[in-house]
Structures are given as structure tokens and as C-alpha cells.
C-alpha positions as CSV (number, residue, x, y, z in Angstrom):
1,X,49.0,186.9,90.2
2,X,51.7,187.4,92.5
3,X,53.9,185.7,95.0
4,X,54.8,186.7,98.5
5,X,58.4,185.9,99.3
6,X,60.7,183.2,98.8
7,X,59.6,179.9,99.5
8,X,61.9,176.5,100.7
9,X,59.2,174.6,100.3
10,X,56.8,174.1,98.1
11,X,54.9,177.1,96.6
12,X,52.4,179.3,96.4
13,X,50.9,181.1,93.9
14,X,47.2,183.8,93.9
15,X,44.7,183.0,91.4
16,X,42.0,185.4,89.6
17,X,39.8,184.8,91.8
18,X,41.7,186.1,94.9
19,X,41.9,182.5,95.9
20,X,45.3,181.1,96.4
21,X,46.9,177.7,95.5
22,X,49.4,175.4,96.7
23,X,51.6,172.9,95.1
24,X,54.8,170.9,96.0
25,X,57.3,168.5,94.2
26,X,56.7,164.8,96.2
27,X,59.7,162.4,96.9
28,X,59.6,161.6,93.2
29,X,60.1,164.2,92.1
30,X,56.7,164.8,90.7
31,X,54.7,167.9,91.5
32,X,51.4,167.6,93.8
33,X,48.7,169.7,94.2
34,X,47.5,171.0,97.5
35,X,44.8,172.8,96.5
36,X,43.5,176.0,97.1
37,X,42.8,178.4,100.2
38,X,41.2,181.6,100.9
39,X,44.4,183.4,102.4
40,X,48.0,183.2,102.0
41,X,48.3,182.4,106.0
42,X,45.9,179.4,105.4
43,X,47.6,178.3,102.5
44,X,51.5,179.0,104.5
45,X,49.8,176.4,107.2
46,X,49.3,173.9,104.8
47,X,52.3,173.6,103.1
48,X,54.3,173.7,106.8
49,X,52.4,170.5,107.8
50,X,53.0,168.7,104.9
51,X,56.9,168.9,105.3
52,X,56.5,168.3,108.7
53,X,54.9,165.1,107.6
54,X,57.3,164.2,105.0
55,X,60.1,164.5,107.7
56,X,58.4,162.6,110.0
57,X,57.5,160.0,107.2
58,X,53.7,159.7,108.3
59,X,53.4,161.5,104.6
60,X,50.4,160.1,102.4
61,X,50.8,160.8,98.8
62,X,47.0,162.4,98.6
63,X,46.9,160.9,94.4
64,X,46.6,157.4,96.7
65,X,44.0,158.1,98.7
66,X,41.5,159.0,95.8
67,X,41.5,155.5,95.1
68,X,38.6,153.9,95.7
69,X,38.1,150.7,97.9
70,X,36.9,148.5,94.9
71,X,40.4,149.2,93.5
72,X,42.3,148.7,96.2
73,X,40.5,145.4,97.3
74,X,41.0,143.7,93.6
75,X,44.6,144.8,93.9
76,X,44.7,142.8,97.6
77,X,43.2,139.9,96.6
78,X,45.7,139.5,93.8
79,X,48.2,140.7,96.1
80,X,49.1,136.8,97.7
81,X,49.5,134.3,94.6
82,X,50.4,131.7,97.5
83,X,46.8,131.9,99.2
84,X,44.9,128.5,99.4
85,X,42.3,128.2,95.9
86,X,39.4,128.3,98.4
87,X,40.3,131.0,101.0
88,X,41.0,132.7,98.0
89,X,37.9,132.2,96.5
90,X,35.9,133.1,99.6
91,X,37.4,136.0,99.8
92,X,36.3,137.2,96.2
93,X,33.2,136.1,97.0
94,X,32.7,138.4,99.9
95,X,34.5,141.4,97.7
96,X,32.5,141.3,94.9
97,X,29.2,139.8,96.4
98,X,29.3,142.4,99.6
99,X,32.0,144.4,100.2
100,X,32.3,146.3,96.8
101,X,28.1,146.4,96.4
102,X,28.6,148.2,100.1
103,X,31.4,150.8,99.9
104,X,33.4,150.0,96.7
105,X,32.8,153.3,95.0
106,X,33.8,155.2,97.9
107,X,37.3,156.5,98.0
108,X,39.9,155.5,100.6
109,X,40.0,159.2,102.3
110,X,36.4,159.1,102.6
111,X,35.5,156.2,104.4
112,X,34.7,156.7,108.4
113,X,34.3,154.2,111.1
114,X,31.0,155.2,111.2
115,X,30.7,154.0,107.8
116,X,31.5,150.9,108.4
117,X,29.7,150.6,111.4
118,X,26.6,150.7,109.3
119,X,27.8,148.3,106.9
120,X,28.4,145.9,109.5
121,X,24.9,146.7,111.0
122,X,23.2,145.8,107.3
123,X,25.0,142.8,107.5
124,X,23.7,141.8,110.4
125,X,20.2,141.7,109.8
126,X,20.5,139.3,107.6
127,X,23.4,137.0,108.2
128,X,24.7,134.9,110.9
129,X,27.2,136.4,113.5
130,X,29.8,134.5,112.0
131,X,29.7,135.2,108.6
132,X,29.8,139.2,109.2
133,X,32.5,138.4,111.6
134,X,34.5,136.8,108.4
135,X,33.1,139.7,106.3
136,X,34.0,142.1,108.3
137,X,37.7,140.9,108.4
138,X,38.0,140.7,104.8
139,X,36.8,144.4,104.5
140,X,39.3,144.7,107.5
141,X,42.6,143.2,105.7
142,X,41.9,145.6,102.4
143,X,42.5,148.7,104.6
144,X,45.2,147.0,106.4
145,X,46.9,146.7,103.1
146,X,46.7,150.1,102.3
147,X,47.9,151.8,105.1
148,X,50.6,149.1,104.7
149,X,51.3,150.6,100.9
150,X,50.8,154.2,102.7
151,X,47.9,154.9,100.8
152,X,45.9,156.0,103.5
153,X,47.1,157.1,106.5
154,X,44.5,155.5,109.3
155,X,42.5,152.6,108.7
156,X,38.9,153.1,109.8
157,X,38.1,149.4,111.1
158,X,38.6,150.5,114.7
159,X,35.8,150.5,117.1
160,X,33.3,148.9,115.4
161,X,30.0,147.0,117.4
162,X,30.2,143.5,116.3
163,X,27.7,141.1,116.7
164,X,28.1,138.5,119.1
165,X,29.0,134.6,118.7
166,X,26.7,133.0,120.9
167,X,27.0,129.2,119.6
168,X,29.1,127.1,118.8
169,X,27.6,124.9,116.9
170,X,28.6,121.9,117.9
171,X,26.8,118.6,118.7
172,X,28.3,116.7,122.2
173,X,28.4,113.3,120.5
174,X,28.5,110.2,122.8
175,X,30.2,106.7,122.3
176,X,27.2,105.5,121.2
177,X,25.9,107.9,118.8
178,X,29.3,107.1,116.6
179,X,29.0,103.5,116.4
180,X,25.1,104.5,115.2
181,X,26.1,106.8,112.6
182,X,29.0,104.6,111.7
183,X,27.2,101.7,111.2
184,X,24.6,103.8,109.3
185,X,26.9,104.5,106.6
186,X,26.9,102.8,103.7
187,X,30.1,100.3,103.7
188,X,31.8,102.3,100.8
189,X,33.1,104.7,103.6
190,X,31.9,103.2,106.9
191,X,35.7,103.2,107.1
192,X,35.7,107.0,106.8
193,X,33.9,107.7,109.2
194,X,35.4,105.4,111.6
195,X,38.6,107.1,110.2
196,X,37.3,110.8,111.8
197,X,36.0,109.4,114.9
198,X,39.4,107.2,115.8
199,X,41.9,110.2,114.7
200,X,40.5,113.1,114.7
201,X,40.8,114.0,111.3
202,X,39.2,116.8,109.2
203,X,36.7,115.6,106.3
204,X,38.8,117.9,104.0
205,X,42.0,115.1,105.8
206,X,40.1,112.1,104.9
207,X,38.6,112.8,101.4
208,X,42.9,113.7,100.3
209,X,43.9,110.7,101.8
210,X,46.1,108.5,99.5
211,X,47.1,105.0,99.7
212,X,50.5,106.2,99.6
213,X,49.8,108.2,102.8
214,X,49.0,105.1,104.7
215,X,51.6,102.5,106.1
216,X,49.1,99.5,107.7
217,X,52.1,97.6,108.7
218,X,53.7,100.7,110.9
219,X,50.0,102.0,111.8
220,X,50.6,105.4,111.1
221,X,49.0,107.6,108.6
222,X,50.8,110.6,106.7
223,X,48.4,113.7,106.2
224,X,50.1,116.2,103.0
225,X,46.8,116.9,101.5
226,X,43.5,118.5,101.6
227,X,40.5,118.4,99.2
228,X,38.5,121.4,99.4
229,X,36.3,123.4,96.9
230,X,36.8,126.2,95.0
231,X,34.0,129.3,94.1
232,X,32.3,127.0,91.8
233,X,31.9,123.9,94.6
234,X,34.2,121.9,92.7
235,X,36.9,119.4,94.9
236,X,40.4,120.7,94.1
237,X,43.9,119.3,96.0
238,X,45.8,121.7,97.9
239,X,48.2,121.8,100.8
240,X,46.8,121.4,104.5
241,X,45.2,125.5,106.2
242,X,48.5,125.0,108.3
243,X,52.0,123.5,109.2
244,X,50.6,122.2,111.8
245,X,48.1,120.2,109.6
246,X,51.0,118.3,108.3
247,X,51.5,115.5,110.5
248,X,51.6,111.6,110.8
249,X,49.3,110.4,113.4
250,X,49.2,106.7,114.9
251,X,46.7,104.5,114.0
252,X,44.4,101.9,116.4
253,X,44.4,98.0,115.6
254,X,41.0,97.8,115.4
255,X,41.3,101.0,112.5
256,X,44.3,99.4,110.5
257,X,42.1,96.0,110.0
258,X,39.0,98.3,108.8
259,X,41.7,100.2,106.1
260,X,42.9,97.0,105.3
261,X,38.9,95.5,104.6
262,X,38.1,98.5,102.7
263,X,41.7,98.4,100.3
264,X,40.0,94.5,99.4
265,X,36.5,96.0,99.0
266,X,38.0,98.7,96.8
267,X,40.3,96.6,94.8
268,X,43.3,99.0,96.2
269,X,46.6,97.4,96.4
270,X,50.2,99.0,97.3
271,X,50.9,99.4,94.0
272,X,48.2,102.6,93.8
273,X,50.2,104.8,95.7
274,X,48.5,107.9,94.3
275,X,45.2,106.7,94.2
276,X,42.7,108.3,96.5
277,X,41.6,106.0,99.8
278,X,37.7,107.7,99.2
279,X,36.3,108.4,96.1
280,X,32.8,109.8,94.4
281,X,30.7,106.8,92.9
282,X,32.6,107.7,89.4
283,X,36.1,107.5,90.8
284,X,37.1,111.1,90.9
285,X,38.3,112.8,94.2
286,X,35.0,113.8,96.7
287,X,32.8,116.4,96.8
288,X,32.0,117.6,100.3
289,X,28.4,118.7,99.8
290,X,27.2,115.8,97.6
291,X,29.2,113.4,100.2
292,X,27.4,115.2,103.0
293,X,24.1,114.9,101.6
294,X,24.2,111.7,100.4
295,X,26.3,109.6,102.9
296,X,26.4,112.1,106.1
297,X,22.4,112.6,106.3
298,X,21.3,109.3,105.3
299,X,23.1,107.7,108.2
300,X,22.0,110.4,110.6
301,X,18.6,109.9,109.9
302,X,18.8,106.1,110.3
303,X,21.2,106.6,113.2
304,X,18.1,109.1,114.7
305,X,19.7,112.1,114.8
306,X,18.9,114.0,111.7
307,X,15.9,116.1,114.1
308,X,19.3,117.0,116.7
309,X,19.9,120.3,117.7
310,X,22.0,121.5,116.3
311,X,22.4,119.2,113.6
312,X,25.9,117.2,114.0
313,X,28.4,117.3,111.2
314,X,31.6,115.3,110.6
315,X,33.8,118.1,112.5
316,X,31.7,116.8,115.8
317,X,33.6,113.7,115.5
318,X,36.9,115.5,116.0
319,X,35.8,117.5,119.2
320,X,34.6,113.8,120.5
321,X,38.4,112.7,119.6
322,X,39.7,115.9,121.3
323,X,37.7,116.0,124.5
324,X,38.4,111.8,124.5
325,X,42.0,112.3,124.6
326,X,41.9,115.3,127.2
327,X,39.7,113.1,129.6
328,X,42.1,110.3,128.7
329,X,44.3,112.1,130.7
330,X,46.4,112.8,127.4
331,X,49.0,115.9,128.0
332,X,48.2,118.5,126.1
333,X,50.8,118.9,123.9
334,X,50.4,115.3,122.4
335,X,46.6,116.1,121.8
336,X,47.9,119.5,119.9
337,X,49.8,117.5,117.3
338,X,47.6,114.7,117.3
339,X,44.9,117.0,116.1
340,X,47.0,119.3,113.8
341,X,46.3,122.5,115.8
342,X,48.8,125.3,115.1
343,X,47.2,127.2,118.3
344,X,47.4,125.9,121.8
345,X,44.8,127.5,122.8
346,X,42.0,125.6,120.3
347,X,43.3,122.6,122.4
348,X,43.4,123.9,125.5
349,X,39.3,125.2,124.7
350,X,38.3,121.2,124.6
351,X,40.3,120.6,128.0
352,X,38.1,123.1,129.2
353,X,35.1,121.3,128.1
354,X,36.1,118.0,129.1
355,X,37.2,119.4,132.7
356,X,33.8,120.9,132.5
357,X,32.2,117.6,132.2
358,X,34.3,115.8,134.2
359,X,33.2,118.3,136.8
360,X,29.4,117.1,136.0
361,X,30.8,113.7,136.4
362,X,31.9,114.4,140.5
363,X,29.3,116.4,141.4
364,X,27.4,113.0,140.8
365,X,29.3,110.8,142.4
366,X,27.8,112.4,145.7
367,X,24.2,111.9,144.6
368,X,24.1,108.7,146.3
369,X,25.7,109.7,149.3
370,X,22.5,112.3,149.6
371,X,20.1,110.2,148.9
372,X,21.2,107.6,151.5
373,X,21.0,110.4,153.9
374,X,17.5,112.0,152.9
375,X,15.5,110.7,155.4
376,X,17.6,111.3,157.9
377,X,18.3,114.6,157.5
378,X,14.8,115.7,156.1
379,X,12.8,114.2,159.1
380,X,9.0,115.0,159.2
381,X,8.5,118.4,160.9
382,X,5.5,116.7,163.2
383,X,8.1,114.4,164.8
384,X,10.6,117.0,165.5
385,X,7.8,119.4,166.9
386,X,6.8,116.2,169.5
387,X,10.6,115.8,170.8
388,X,10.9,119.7,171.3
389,X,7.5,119.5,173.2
390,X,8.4,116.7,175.2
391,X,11.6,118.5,176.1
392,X,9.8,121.2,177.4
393,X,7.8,119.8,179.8
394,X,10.5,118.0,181.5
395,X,12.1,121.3,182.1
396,X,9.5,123.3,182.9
397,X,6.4,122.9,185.4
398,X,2.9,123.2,184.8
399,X,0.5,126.0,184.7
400,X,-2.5,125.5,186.6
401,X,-5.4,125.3,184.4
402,X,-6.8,128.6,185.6
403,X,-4.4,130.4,185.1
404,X,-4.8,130.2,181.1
405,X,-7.7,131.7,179.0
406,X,-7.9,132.0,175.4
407,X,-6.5,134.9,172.7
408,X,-9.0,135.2,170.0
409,X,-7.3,136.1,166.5
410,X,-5.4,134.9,163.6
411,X,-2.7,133.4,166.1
412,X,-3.4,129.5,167.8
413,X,-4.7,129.6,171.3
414,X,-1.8,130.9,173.8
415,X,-1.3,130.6,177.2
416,X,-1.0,134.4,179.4
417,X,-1.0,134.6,182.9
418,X,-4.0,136.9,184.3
419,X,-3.4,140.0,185.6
């Protein structure tokens, strides 16, 4: 072995084999391997970048990159103790069910955007554009949060093809398809319904709702709750997705005396402030997909929708309440805290639908005006050809009838003069 000069960083030492190796002491203190290189210059190089990246602090400690993504993922998902139950358990879903299966046993360093790129593409053959879309930004946050922890220096979600959202799944209910599906419903929550189409309200809003969270004498209901479902389908409480969600909306008259007949129905009194306003046939708190199919789809099918395309769900009745109250001429501010959004923009996206049907609405309004001009304006060609002939004949004088012989062809008889 032997060493070539004085080193101030790191060092360098030959091996056996002719082979030499590289090692330096990291900010801890703790000495790191570089690895080995067939010449001293080679080896020299290395070692000069790596203190030019430690004092530049875009240094990656390489005993972080060797881990792999399974590791690093289970270590982000425990990473946010303050994540909502079910967020959290979709996202261990995905991890476990997808992402890990996928890549997991690949280590961070290794990982390319092609790579991912073909993970995305497996996806896709199988699952609807949004759910790689929610996927993919799972897998997306894990290498976020370790180029965060500066365990790897350049995340390789960048660039990637994704497939494109081409429906929003959403069902334009009218006026009258909510009193259908409302009266549908079985009178146990008629008033929910009438709850979702009147406010707004998410189905997650009205199956937390507590009789403590409604004042019928001030009209106003408080939301602070959600129920949702956790990786086993079962309803848990937790707080709203947003700030924004936490809001006390006004109620109509018409709503306030519904409440008020379902609290007698229910045998609910002011005294059960905790108590829940909806409940499952046995009393406990709801469950969305046995509420959905045995409450939601009945009433559809009765109301005649259950064949629509796509198939309308209890969210429709909060874009009807949102595009109402834009073509109410609502300002769009009020509908944004009406509705709970924390984003202008998803309320500004139904003023764009309702401007777009509004739009619809004039370009009607001149239908009539057309039609009452129709015959006028699309006269039969035969009578305008008889006024055009008679006009030329007053201005011009008649050919003798000698003077014209006949053109045989694909063309009508013409007059020429002889020659």
C-alpha cells in the first residue's frame, strides 16, 4: 500500500489489487466510504467534488440513499400523527397495496423517472385516470420527503406522462329531479337529503351533524364534524378536510320546519345535544356505503334515474346548490363560505358552469325572434327567380325570335346571337 502526498481532505489509500480507495470523515464525525477507483487521479476527482458539495451543502450522506423506498415510505406515512384517520388510511392502502409491490425494494439512488414513468403506465391500464392521479401523488410526497430529509438529492417525479381527466363525473341535476329523489327517500332522512340540496352540505357534513350543532330558532347550522371511514369501511368522527369546512351556514324556513318534523319523528329533543341528527337503523353513527346503497339507490331508482349517466351521487346536490347560488346572482365570496371551500377557484369553476348555461339560456331567447322571421327571410327560390325575371325584361328589349337557336348539352337552352 502506499499513499501519495498529504491530503486536507479526506484520504486515499492503494489496495492489493492496484485499485485505490477513498474514504472521508462526514459532518458527524463518522468516516464514509467513497469507494474505489482505478487511478489515483480518478479517485483525487472524487474526493474534490464531495467537499465541494459539502461546502455548498447540496451533500447527500450516500448511507441514506441505500435506503430503499419501502422504508422510506413507512417512515412518511408515520411521519404526520395529525393526518385525518381516512386520508391516512388511503394512503397506506396505496403504499402497501401499489406503491411498495411496484418499486419498494428499489433503493432511493436507483430510482429514474423513467422508472416511474412505467409504473404510472401499469397503472393505467387498469385504473381510472383519477385514481393513478392520487397514486401517483402519494408515490410523489414519499420522495418529496426525502429529499426534504436530504436523503436523496433529486426526486425523480418530474416529467412524467399522466393520463388525462376527461370527466367529471358529475350529474347536472334539475329542480325537479331533487324533489323526485327527495320524496323517494324513505322519511327517516327525507330531511337529509333535503338538508344537501338546501345547503350545500357534504354527506360526510350531514351524517356528523349533532343536535347541538343546530339552532332552529336562529336558523343557522354549525358544521365541526365529519363522519368518514377508515381502511376497514367503518364510520369514525373526525375534524372537517379543511378550515374552511368549519363554518355555520344559514338555514331556509321551509328547511328549519323539516329539522323540526324530523327531531318529533326521532324522538330528539334539546336536551340531546350530542346525539347524532342521522343515524343507522341500530342507532350508531352512519355508514356511507350501506346509507348509499340502501337509501341513495332506492330513491334513484323510484325517482327514475338509477339508468342516468353518469349515475348521480349525493355530492351532485351540492354543485346544484353551487351553480344555484352563482345564477342567483350570489357574489362569489359568500358562495365560497357558504359551501366551505378553502380554494376560490373550486367556486369560481361552478360560476363558470352556470355562466355557461346561462349563455345556453340567451342564445334561446332569440329562437323566437328567428322563427318569426323564417319565412320571410327563407323565401322559396321559384318566386325570387320570377321577380328577377320580370325585372329583366323591363330593362331590357326583346330579341327577335330568329335571332335565337338552340345549344345542345348539359346546360338549359341559351339564347346567342348568329353570326
Amino acid at each position: 500500500m502506499s499513499r501519495k502526498g498529504r491530503r486536507q481532505f479526506g484520504s486515499i489509500r492503494q489496495r492489493p489489487s492496484g485499485n485505490y480507495q477513498a474514504s472521508y470523515s462526514g459532518p458527524d464525525g463518522q468516516p464514509i466510504s467513497l469507494g474505489t477507483f482505478p487511478t489515483y487521479a480518478d479517485t483525487d476527482f472524487a474526493l474534490a467534488e464531495v467537499e465541494v458539495e459539502l461546502r455548498r451543502g447540496t451533500w447527500i450522506d450516500p448511507r441514506h440513499s441505500s435506503r430503499t423506498v419501502k422504508d422510506v415510505a413507512r417512515t412518511w406515512l408515520a411521519s404526520n400523527p395529525h393526518k385525518r384517520r381516512n386520508t391516512y388510511a388511503s394512503d397506506q392502502i396505496d403504499l402497501e397495496k401499489h406503491i411498495i409491490p411496484a418499486i419498494g425494494c428499489r433503493t432511493l439512488s436507483t430510482v429514474r423517472p423513467a422508472d416511474v414513468q412505467r409504473v404510472v403506465n401499469k397503472w393505467s391500464e387498469t385504473y381510472a385516470p383519477r385514481t393513478v392521479l392520487r397514486r401517483y401523488g402519494t408515490l410523489g410526497a414519499v420522495f418529496n420527503f426525502a429529499v426534504t430529509n436530504d436523503w436523496l438529492a433529486r426526486s425523480p417525479i418530474r416529467s412524467i406522462k399522466l393520463p388525462k381527466v376527461t370527466s367529471t363525473r358529475c350529474y347536472p341535476l334539475t329542480d325537479e329531479n331533487v324533489s323526485a329523489i327527495a320524496e323517494a327517500t324513505v322519511p327517516a332522512y327525507r330531511a337529509m337529503v333535503w338538508l344537501g340540496a338546501l345547503t350545500g352540505c357534504r354527506w360526510s357534513e350531514a351524517a356528523g351533524l349533532r343536535v347541538g350543532d343546530l339552532n332552529l330558532l336562529a336558523r343557522t347550522m354549525r358544521i365541526k364534524q365529519v363522519i368518514v371511514k377508515d381502511g376497514r369501511g367503518r364510520p369514525i368522527v373526525c375534524a372537517p378536510k379543511s378550515d374552511a369546512s368549519r363554518r355555520v351556514v344559514s338555514l331556509p324556513e321551509a328547511l328549519v320546519r323539516m329539522l323540526a318534523n324530523h327531531f318529533t319523528r326521532a324522538g330528539l329533543t334539546g336536551g340531546d345535544q350530542d346525539a347524532f341528527v342521522f343515524t343507522a337503523p341500530d342507532g350508531g353513527p352512519l355508514r356511507q356505503d350501506n346509507w348509499r346503497r340502501r337509501v341513495w339507490f332506492p330513491a334513484l331508482k323510484t325517482a327514475g334515474l338509477a339508468k342516468a349517466t353518469p349515475r348521480p351521487g349525493f355530492h351532485d346536490l351540492r354543485r346544484a346548490v353551487g351553480t344555484a347560488l352563482v345564477g342567483g346572482g350570489v357574489d362569489v365570496k359568500t358562495a365560497q363560505k357558504r359551501l366551505g371551500h378553502s380554494d376560490v377557484r373550486t367556486t369560481l369553476a361552478l360560476y363558470a358552469r352556470a355562466i355557461e348555461a346561462n349563455d345556453r339560456s340567451a342564445a334561446e331567447l332569440l329562437s323566437p325572434k328567428f322563427k318569426a322571421q323564417e319565412s320571410a327571410s327563407l323565401a322559396p327560390v321559384a318566386r325570387l327567380e320570377t321577380r328577377r325575371a320580370r325585372n329583366l325584361r323591363k330593362t331590357q328589349p326583346a330579341l327577335p325570335a330568329d335571332s335565337c337557336v338552340e345549344v345542345s348539352g348539359l346546360e338549359p337552352p341559351t339564347s346567342t346571337l348568329r353570326t
